[in-house]
N, C-alpha and C positions, 0 to 999 in steps of 0.2 A: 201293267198295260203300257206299250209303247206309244207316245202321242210323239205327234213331229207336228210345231210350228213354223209357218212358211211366210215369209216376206220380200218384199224388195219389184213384186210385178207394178204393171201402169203405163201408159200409153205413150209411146215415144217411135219419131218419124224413123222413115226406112233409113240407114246408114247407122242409124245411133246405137245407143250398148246399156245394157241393165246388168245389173247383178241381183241372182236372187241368194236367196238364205233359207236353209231348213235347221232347226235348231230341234236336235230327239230326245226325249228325256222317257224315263222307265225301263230302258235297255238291262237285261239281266244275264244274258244268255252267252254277250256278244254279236256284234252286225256282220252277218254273213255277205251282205251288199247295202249301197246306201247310196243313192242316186236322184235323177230327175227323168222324169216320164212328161209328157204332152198331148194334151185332145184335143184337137180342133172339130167347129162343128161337122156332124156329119162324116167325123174321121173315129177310125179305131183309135187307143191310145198308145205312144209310140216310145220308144224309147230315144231318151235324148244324150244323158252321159251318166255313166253313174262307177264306183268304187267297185270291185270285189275284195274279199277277207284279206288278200295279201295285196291289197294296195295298189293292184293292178286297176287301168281304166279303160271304160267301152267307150265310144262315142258311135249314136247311132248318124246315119249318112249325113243327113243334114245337119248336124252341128260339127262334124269335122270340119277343124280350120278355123272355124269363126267362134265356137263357146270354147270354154274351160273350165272342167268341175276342179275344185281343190275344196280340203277339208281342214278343219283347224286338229291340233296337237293331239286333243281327246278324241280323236272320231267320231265326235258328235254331231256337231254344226257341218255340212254342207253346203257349199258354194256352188253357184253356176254364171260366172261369168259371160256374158252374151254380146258379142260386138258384129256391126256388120249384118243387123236386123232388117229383115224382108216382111213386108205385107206377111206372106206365105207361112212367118212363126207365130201369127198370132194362134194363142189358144192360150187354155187353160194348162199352165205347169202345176206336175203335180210332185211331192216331194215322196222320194218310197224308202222303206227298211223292210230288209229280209232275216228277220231273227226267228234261228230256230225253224227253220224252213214256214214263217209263218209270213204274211206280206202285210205293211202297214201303210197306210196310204198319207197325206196329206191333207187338208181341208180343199189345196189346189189355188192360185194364183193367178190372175188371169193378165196374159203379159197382152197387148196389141198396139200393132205396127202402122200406123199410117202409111200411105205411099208418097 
């Protein structure tokens, strides 16, 4: 069973920068994708930046330019670099793995931005 532990969210003013951490452990199959999604209240969940199999990377609109996913050696641990924080990103990050065409979620991290 794939779990993904997620850390590094917590409340910091607009302009400032966080890094979070997803650390995956159970992977058997190989990670098909391996990324960071977001929910804010009252929002669908969105995509923020994440890995595919050959190491390519997505960023969804709002995080282009301002976050950075990077991953360590293993491709396990997941990073998401955040600078340049607006009111507007607060939500709950959530950390995902697509193994085996199956989706594993996060427990989620709840980042929030003051103004």
């Amino acid at each position: 069973q794939v779990q993904l532990v997620e850390s590094g969210g917590g409340l910091v003013q607009a302009g400032g920068s966080l890094r979070l951490s997803c650390a995956a452990s159970g992977i058997r199959f190989g990670i098909q994708a391996m990324g960071w999604y977001r929910q804010a209240p009252g929002k669908q969940r969105e995509l923020v930046a994440t890995f595919n199999s050959g190491g390519n990377t997505n960023y969804g609109d709002s995080a282009k330019g301002r976050f950075t996913v990077s991953r360590d050696n293993a491709k396990t641990t997941v990073y998401l670099q955040m600078s340049g924080l607006k009111p507007e990103d607060t939500a709950v990050y959530y950390c995902h793995v697509l193994e085996r065409y199956m989706n594993y979620w996060g427990q989620g991290t709840q980042v929030t931005v003051s103004a």
